[in-house]
VEXDREN-2710 file (C-alpha; in Angstrom, 1 decimal):
% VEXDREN-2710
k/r/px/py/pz
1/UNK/0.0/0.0/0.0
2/UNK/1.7/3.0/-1.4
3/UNK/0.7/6.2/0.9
4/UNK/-1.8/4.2/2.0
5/UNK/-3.5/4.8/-1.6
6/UNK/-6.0/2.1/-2.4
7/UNK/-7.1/1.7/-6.1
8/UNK/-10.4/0.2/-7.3
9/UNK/-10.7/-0.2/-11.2
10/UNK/-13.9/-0.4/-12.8
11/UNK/-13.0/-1.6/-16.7
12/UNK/-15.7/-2.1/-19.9
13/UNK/-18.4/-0.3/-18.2
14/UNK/-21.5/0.1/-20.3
15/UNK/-21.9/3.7/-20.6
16/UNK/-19.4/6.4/-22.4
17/UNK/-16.8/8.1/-20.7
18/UNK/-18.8/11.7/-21.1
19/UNK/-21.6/10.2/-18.9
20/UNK/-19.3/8.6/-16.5
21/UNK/-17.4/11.6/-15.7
22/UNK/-20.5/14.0/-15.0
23/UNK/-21.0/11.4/-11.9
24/UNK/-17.4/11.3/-11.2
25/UNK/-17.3/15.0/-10.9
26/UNK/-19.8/14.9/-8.2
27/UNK/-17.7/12.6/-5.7
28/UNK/-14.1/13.9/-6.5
29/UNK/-12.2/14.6/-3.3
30/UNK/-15.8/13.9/-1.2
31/UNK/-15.6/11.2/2.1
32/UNK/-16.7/7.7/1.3
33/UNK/-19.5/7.9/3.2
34/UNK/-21.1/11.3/1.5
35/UNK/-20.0/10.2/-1.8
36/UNK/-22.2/6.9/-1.7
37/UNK/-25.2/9.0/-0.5
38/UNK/-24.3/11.3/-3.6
39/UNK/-24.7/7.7/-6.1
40/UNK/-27.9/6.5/-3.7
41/UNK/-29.8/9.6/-4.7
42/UNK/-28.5/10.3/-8.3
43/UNK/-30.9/8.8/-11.2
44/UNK/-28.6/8.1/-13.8
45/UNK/-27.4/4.8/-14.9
46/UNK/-23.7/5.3/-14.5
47/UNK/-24.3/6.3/-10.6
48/UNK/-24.9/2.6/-10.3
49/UNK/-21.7/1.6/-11.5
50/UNK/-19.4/3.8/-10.0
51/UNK/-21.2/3.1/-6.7
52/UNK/-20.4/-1.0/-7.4
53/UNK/-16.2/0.5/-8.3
54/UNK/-16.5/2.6/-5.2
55/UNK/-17.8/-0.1/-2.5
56/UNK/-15.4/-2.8/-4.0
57/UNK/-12.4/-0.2/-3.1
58/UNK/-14.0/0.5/0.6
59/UNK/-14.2/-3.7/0.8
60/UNK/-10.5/-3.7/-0.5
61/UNK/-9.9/-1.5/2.4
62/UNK/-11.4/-3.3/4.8
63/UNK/-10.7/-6.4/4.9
64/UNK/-6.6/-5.9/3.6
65/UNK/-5.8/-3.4/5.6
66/UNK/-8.7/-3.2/8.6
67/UNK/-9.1/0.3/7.5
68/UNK/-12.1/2.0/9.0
69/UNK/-14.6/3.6/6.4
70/UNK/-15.2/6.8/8.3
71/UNK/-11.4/7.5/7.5
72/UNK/-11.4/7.2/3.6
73/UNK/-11.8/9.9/1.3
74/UNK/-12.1/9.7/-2.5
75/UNK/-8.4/11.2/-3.4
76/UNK/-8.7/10.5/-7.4
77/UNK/-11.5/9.5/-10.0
78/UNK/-10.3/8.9/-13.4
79/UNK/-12.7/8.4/-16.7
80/UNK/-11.5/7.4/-19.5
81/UNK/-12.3/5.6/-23.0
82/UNK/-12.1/1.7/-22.9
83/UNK/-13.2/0.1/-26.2
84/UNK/-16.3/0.6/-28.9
85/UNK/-18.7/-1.7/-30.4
86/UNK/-19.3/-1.1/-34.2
87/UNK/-22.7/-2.3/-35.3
88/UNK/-24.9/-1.1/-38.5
89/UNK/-27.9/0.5/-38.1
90/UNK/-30.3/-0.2/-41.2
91/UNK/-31.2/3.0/-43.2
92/UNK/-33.9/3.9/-46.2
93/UNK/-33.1/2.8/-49.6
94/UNK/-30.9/-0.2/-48.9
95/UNK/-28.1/2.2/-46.9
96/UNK/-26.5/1.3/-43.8
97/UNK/-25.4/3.9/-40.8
98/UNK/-22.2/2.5/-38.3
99/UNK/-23.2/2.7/-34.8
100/UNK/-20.4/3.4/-32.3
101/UNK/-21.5/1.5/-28.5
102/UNK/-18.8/3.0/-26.4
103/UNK/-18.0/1.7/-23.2
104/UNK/-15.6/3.2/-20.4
105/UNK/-13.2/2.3/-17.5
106/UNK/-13.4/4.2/-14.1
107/UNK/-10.4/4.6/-11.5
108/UNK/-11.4/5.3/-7.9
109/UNK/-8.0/6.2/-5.8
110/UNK/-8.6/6.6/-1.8
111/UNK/-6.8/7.7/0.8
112/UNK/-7.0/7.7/4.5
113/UNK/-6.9/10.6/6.3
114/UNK/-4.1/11.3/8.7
END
């Protein structure tokens, strides 16, 4: 445990990066405990996951280092691109459209407060 960072990694989540990081945004640099009241309450689809990334970092915590959750704070939150789908999307007049699925990866860093 490098200064007592500990990393969760969501990867190939089913939502694109854009969308991901408006939830990110809202739990940068909050306590654990806040920032999963911030996913409870938020009605988007990529609150879920982040929440499931979030809560497998706290476990991490827990039962590695027997670090109490009242002490962690959400140091980082990284978004980035992971992969696209292309699939055709059937058009008028025998034409074809390519439509991009794009999925993301999330990176949740905490640290424990001194």
């Amino acid at each position: 445990m490098n200064d007592n960072v500990l990393i969760a990694k969501g990867i190939g989540l089913k939502s694109t990066p854009s969308k991901l990081a408006l939830v990110a945004n809202l739990i940068r640099g909050k306590d654990v405990g806040v920032a999963l009241m911030y996913l409870a309450f938020c009605r988007k689809k990529a609150a879920g996951m982040i929440a499931k990334v979030l809560k497998s970092a706290v476990a991490n915590a827990q039962y590695n280092y027997n670090i109490d959750i009242d002490n962690l704070y959400i140091r980082e939150v990284l978004v980035g691109k992971a992969f696209s789908l292309r699939r055709v999307h059937a058009r008028a007049r025998g034409k074809a459209c390519r439509v991009n699925k794009c999925y993301g990866n999330v990176v949740i860093k905490l640290l424990k407060r001194m």
